[in-house]
C-alpha positions, 0 to 999 in steps of 0.5 A: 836034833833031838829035844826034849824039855826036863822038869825037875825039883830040888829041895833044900835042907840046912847044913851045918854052919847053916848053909843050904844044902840041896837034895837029890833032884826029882824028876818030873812029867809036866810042868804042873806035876813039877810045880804040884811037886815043888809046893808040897815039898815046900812044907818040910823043906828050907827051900824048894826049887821047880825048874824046866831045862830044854836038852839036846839028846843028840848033842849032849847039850843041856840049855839053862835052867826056867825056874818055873816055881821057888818056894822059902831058901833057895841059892842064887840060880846066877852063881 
């Protein structure tokens, strides 16, 4: 069993009729760089997200997503 922890940030844009649209997610080394990300990216974004997510490499399998970081408009991580 092989794992390994993601980090990832996703930014938000608004749609038309005023949805919130999320971006092409970022990849991130660490947790600080993740969160640093997630910051910085607040100032031209709606919404920002900063998440950790353990990942079995050899089963495929993803685990739930951490948020580590939320910044402004952000959907429901429980939807």
């Amino acid at each position: 069993m092989t794992q390994q922890v993601i980090f990832s940030v996703i930014a938000f844009s608004t749609g038309k009729r005023g949805r919130i649209i999320g971006r092409t997610p970022v990849q991130a080394r660490d947790e600080g760089h993740a969160r640093r990300t997630a910051e910085r990216l607040s100032a031209r974004h709606v919404g920002v997200i900063a998440t950790a997510c353990v990942v079995d490499i050899e089963a495929e399998s993803w685990g739930e997503p951490v948020v580590l970081a939320s910044y402004g408009q952000v959907p429901d991580m429980e939807a």
